[in-house]
N, C-alpha and C positions, 0 to 999 in steps of 0.2 A: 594436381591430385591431392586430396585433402587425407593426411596424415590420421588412421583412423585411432590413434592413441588420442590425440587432440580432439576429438570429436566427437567421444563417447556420450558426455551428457547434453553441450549445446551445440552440436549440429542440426536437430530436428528442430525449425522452427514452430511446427505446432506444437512443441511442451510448453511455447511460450503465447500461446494467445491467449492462457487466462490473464497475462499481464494488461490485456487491453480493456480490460473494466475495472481496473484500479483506482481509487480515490490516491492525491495525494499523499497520505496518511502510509497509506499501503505500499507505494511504491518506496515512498522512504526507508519500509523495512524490509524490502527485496534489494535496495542499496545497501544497507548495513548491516546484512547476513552474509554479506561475500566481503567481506573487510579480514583479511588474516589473522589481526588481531584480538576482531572480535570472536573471532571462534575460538582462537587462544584463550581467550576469556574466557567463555563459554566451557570450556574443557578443563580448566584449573579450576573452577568453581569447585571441582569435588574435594581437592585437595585441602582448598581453603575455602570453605561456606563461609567462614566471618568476615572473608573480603568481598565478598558477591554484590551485598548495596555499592560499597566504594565504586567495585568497576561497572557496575549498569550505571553511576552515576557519570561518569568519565562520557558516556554514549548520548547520555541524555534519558536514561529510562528509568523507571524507579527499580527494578528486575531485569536480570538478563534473561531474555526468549533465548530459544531454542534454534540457530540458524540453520539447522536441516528442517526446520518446516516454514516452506513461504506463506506467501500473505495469507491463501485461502483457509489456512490452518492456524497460525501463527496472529497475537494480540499483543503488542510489544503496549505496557505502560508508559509513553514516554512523560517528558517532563519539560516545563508545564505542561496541564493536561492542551489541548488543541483549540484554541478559540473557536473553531466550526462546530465545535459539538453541542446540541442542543440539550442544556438541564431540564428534567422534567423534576414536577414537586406536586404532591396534592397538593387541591386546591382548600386555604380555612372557612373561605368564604363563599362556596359557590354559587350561580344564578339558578335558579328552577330548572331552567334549558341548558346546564350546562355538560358539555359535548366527555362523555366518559371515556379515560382512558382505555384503548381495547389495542392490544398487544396485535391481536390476529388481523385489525382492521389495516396495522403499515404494510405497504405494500413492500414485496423483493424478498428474498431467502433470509430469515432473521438466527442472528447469535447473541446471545444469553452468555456473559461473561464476567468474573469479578478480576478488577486488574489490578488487586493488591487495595485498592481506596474504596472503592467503589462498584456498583452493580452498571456493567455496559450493556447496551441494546446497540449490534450493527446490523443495516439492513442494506441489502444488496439485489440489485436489482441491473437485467445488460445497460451498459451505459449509467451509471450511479451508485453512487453509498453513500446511505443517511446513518449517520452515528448520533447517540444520546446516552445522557447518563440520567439513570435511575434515583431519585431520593428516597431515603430509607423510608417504608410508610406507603409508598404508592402500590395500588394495588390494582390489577386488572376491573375495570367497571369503575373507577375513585376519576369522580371530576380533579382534572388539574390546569396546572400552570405550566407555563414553558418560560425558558431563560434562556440568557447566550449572555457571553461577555463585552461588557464594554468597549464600544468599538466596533464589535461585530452582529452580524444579521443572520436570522435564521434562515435557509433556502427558500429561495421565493414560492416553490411550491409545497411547503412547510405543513399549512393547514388542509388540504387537502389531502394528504398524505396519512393524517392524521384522524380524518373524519369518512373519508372512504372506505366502503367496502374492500377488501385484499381479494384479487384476482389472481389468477394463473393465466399465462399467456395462452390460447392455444399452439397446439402444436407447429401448424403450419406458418405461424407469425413469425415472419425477419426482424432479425434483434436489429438494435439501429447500427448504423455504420460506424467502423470506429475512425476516430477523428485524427487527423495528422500527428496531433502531439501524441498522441497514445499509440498509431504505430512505431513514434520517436524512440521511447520508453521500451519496446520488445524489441527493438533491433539495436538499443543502445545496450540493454542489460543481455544480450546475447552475444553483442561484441567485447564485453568485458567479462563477461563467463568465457569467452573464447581464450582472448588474451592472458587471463587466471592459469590457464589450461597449457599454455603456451604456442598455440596456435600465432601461425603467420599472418599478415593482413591478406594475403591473399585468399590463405586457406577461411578466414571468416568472409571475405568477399562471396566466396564462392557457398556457402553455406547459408548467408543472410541474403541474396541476390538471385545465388545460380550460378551453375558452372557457364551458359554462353551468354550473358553480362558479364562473366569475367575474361569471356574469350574475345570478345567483340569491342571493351575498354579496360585492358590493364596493362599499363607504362609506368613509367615514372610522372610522367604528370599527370595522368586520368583521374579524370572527376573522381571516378570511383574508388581510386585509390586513397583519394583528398577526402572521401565522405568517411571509408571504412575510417581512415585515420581520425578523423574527425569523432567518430561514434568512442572507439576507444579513448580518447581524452577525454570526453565528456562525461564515462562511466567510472573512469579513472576517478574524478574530479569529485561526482558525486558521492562516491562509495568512501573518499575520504573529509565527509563533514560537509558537503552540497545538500545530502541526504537533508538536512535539516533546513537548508534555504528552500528546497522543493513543497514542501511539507508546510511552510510558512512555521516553524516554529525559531525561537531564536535559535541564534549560535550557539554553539558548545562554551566558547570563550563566555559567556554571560551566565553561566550556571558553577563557576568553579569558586 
């Protein structure tokens, strides 16, 4: 019987299927919103505003976000900015035919954001997020240029994203299915909201599973036992500084 003080926030597994169209970016800061000390953080910052850069630095961020609001809300600046993000720039010299910035033409749910540097564009779309940063100067209809970092590649389907019409799904279209590792991620970050919470492995088995997969495999050595254990180490793991191998940014240790 699941203990319903333990249960209040992550027992409904649908609060968590917006996790499964998360870019890496995003899950990193559904990782480092449930860190106790970030939230410590987060809450002294009124105290002390002139230590506020110091501790977003500590994290990785150039600003401490807000960790009662997740990703779909919530724009953490981290630090370095993210190799995956595409720079846009007018263009000085453009061709006759060349293809005009048009905001409305990327396709997915678009947010307009400044993260302390710079002017972000995320666009969100089931199953994807295209992020880009705006150069001062660019302007809706301005032929431009695109960038990425040494090293790294823009999304293969980059220019079509970019020169197509913006559609609305109809209604009756199935989003795509989500992918292993993305169900990994809702039921890893709901076993360590549990364990936050102090909930038993059983009492998350039965919450992330079902009460009769708990009735049917729970021993001392059941798989299931070995998986829920498994999920909480891993969210453990992440929420303290994984959050940034996930994400491909570097380590904490390289920024001090």
């Amino acid at each position: 019987m699941v203990d319903p003080h333990h249960a209040a926030h992550w027992y409904p597994t649908a609060a968590y299927l917006y996790v499964l169209w998360l870019d890496t970016l995003a899950l990193a800061w559904e990782y480092l919103r449930r860190h106790p000390d970030y939230r410590r953080d987060w809450l002294r910052r009124r105290r002390w505003p002139q230590m506020e850069q110091d501790a977003a630095q500590v994290w990785g961020l150039r600003l401490l976000e807000d960790p009662a609001l997740d990703a779909r809300d919530a724009h953490p600046a981290w630090q370095p900015g993210h190799a995956g993000v595409v720079q846009l720039h007018p263009d000085e010299d453009p061709p006759a035919n060349a293809v005009p910035f048009a905001l409305w033409r990327i396709a997915g749910h678009k947010q307009l954001i400044h993260d302390g540097k710079r002017l972000a564009l995320i666009a969100r779309s089931p199953g994807r997020c295209r992020r880009f940063a705006l150069a001062p100067g660019l302007h809706d209809g301005m032929a431009f240029v695109y960038g990425v970092r040494a090293g790294a590649a823009p999304p293969a389907d980059f220019a079509s994203d970019m020169t197509k019409a913006a559609s609305v799904a109809p209604a009756g279209m199935a989003s795509p299915r989500p992918t292993p590792g993305a169900l990994l991620e809702l039921h890893t970050l709901q076993a360590l909201d549990a364990a936050l919470a102090g909930a038993s492995l059983r009492e998350m088995a039965e919450g992330l599973f079902g009460a009769d997969a708990v009735a049917a495999d729970w021993h001392t050595d059941s798989a299931l036992r070995a998986r829920v254990r498994r999920l909480v180490r891993r969210g453990d793991a992440l929420m303290r500084g994984g959050y940034r191998r996930l994400a491909q940014l570097p380590p904490l240790s390289s920024l001090q």
